[in-house]
N, C-alpha and C positions, 0 to 999 in steps of 0.2 A: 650497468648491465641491463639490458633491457628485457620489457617484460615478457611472460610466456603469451603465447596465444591460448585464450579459454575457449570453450566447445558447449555443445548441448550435455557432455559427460562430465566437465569440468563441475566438480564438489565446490561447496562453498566455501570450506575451510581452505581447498586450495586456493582458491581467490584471495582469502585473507590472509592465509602464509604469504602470496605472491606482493599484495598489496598491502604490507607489514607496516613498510612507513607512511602511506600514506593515513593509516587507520590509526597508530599511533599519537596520544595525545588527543584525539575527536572525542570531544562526548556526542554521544548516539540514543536520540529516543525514537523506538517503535512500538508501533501500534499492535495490540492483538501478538500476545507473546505465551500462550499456552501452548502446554507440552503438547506436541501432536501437529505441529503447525509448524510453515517454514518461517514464522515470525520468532517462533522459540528457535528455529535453527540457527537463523541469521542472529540474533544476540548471543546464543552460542558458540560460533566462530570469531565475530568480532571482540567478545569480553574478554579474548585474550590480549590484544592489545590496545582496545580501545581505553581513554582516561576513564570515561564513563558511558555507561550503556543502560537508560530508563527502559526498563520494559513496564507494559502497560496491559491493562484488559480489566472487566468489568466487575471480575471474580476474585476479591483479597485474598482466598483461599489455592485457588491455582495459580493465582500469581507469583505465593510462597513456595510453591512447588516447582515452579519455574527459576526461583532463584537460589533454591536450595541442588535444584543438579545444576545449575551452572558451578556453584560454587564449590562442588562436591570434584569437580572436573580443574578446575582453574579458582585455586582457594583465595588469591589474591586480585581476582578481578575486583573493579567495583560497581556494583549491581546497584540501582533504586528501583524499586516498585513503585508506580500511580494507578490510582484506580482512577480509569476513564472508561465512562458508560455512553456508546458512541448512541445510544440508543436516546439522549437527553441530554438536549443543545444545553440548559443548565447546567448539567455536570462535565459537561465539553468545556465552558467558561471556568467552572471550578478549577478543574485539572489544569489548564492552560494558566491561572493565576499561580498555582502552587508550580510549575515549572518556570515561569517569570524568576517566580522567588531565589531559587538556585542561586546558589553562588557559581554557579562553575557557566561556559558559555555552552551553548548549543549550537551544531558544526551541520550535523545531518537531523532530518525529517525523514523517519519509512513509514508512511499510511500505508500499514500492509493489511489491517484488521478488514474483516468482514462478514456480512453478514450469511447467516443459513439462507439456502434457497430452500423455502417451501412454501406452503398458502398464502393467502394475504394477510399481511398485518399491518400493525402504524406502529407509528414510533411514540414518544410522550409529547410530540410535538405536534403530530398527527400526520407526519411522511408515511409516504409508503416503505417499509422496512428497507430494499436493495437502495432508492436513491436516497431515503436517509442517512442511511449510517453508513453506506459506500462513496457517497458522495456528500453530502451537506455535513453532514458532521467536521470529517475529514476537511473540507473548505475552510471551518469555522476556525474548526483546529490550528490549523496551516495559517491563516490571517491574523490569530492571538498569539502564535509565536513568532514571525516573521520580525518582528522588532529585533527579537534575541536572536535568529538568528541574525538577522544582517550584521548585528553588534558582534560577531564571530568573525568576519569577515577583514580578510589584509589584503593588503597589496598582494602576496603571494595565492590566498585561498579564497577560495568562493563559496561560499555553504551551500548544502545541496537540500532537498526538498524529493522524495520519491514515491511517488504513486504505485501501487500495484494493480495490473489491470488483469484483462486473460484476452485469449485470439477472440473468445466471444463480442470483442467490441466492433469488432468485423459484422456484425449478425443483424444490427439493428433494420427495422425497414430501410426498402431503397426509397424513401420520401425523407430520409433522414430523422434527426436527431428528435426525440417528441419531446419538446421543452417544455408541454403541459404535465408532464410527470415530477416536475420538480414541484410542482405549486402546491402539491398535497394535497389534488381534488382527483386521485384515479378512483374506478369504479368499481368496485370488490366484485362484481357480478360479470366484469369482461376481465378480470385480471389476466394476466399470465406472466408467468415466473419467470420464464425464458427471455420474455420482453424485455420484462425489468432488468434484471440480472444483467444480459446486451448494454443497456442504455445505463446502468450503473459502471460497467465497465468503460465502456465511451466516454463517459462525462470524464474520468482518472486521464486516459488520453488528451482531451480535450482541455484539463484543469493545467497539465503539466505545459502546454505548450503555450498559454495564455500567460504563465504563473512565470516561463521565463519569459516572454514576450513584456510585460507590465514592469517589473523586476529592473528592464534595462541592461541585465548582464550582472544585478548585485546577486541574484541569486539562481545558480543553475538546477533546474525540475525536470526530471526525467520518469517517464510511465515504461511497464514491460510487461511480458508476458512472461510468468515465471516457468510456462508447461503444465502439465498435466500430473499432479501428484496426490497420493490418498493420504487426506490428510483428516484432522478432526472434522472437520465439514461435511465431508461425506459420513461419517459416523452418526450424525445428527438423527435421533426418528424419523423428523419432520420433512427430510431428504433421501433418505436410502432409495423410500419410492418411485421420486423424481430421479433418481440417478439408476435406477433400475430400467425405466423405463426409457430413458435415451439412450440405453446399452451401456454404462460407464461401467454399473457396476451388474455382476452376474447376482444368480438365483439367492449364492450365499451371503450378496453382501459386500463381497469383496472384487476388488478391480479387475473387470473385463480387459485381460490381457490381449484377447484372440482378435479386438475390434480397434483396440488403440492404443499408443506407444505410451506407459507410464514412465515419468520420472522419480528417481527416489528423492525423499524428502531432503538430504544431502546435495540433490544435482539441482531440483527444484526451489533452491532458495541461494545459490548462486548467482543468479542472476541478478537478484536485490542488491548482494554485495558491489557487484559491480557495480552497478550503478549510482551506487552510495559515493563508490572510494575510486575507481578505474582512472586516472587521470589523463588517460588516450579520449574521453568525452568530455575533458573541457573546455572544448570549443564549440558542442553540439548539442547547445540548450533546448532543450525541448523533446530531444531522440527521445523514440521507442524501442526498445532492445527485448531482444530474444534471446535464448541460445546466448547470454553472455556476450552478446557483438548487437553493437548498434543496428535497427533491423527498421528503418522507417520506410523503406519501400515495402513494409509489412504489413504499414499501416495503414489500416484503409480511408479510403478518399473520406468519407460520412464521420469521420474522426481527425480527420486533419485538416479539415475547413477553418479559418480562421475567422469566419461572420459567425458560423454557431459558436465556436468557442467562445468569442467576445459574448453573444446573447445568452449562454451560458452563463457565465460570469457577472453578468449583471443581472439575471435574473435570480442569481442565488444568492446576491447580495439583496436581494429587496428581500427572498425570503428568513436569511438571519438577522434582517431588520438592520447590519452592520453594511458600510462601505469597508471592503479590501484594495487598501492604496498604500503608496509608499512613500 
C-alpha cells in the first residue's frame, strides 16, 4: 500500500500512524524534549511504536514531566530520560558516554534542542550561546554517537541523523557564512541576535549535508524547517521582546496571527518525523525538507555550498579539540 502524501497540515502523529513500521523497533534519542516544544511532540508520537525513545534536556525536573504525560497517554511506551546540558561541552561528553552504555542500538539522532534568542551570552565553554549549543554542542554530540549509530545499521537500514534548522538559515549576509563566529571571539558590544540565530541555523544545513557527504552513505543526515510554531521559546522573558518587536508576537504576548502563518505545535513537528522515519528520502542524503517533502531548492545557495560546509566542519573540529571521522 503505498504511502499517503503529507502537506504543511499533515500532524505528526499522522506521519507516525502513516510510518508505523518504519518507526517500529527504532530506538530514538532527541534532543530538547520539554513539554511546550515540538521535541516533546515528536517523542510523543513516536513512543507509540518506537522500541525506545531517549528524551533529553538540561532540567531532571521537566524531564520527569515529559515522561510522565507521555506515559499517562501510551502506558507501555518505553521512555529514558538523559540529562544533557547542551550549554557544556563536559556534560555533552557525559551524556554521550551514558548513551554508549545502553544496551539497546541507536537507529535515529533528532538535534532538535535549542537555544533562547536573547542578549548575549557564553556558554561554559565560552561560545556564543546560538552557535554553541545549536551548533557545537549538537556536532560533539553527533560525532560521540556516530559509532552507535553506524553499529545500528544493515544491509536493509541506514540510521538517520536529523538537524533542526528554520527558513532563517536563508538570512545570513550575502558575504556568507561568518566562520569567525564559531571560534568563540564575537564581540558582545556588535552582537546581534538575529545574526547569530541566521548562522546557527545554517551551520544545521551545512552540518547535515557534510555529515552525509563524509559518512559515504553509512549514515543518512537531513536538516528542515519545521514552520513557524509558539512554542516554549517564545515564552522565554528574555525573548518575548525580541519576538515582539520583529511582529511574531503581538502587544499580549501571544502570536501575531495578522502578519504570519502559525503552525500548531502538532503540524510543526511533523516534519521532524519525516525526516527521522519517511523512507521515500532514502536516497536524498543531505535534503532539506519543509512542509514534510523534500524542499532543497528551498535551500539557499549560502547554505549549500560545499567549501563552507567542509570549512565548517573542520573548523568545529579544532574548536572541540576532537577530529569527526569514520
Amino acid at each position: 500500500m503505498p504511502l499517503p502524501t503529507f502537506s504543511d497540515s499533515t500532524t505528526a502523529e499522522e506521519v507516525s500512524d502513516a510510518l508505523a513500521e518504519e518507526v517500529r523497533g527504532r530506538s530514538v534519542l532527541i534532543t530538547g524534549t520539554s513539554m511546550g516544544g515540538i521535541g516533546f511532540e515528536t517523542a510523543r508520537v513516536i513512543a507509540k511504536y518506537a522500541k525506545l525513545v531517549v528524551i533529553t534536556g538540561y532540567d531532571a525536573g521537566r524531564l520527569q514531566l515529559s515522561e510522565d504525560a507521555i506515559r499517562r497517554e501510551f502506558p507501555s511506551a518505553n521512555i529514558r530520560r538523559l540529562v544533557l546540558d547542551l550549554s557544556s561541552l563536559a556534560n555533552v561528553r557525559k551524556a554521550a558516554a551514558e548513551v554508549q552504555a545502553y544496551p539497546e542500538p541507536l537507529h535515529v539522532l533528532i538535534n532538535n534542542a535549542a537555544a533562547p534568542i536573547g542578549p548575549f551570552k557564553r556558554t561554559t565553554d565560552n561560545f556564543e550561546s546560538q552557535i554553541g549549543i545549536d551548533h557545537i554542542a549538537p556536532f560533539l554530540f553527533t560525532k560521540l554517537l556516530t559509532p552507535k549509530l553506524l553499529a545500528s545499521a544493515t544491509t536493509q537500514y541506514t540510521p538517520r541523523v536529523v538537524f533542526l534548522s528554520s527558513y532563517g538559515h536563508a538570512f545570513i549576509p550575502a558575504a556568507g557564512f561568518d566562520l569567525s563566529l564559531v571560534t568563540g571571539q564575537p564581540d558582545p558590544t556588535t552582537y546581534n541576535h538575529s545574526n547569530a540565530y541566521c548562522h546557527a541555523k545554517s551551520a544545521a544545513v551545512l552540518t547535515a549535508l557534510e555529515l552525509s557527504k563524509r559518512s559515504s552513505g553509512r549514515i543518512n543526515a537531513y536538516s528542515l524547517c519545521p514552520g513557524l510554531i509558539y512554542t516554549n521559546i517564545h515564552q522565554k522573558e528574555e525573548s518575548i521582546e525580541i519576538f515582539q518587536a520583529g511582529g511574531y508576537l503581538d502587544a499580549d504576548k501571544k502570536p501575531n496571527t495578522q502578519a504570519h502563518v502559525w503552525k500548531t505545535m502538532q503540524q510543526g513537528a511533523a516534519t521532524t518525523v519525516v525526516a527521522a522515519f519517511d523512507p521515500r528520502i532514502n536516497d536524498k542524503p543531505g535534503a532539506y525538507l519543509t512542509n514534510c517533502n523534500e524542499a532543497n531548492h528551498e535551500r539557499a545557495a549560502s547554505s549549500s555550498d560545499p567549501e563552507t560546509a567542509e570549512k565548517l566542519w573542520t573548523l568545529t573540529e579544532e574548536v572541540i579539540g576532537e577530529k569527526f571521522e569514520f
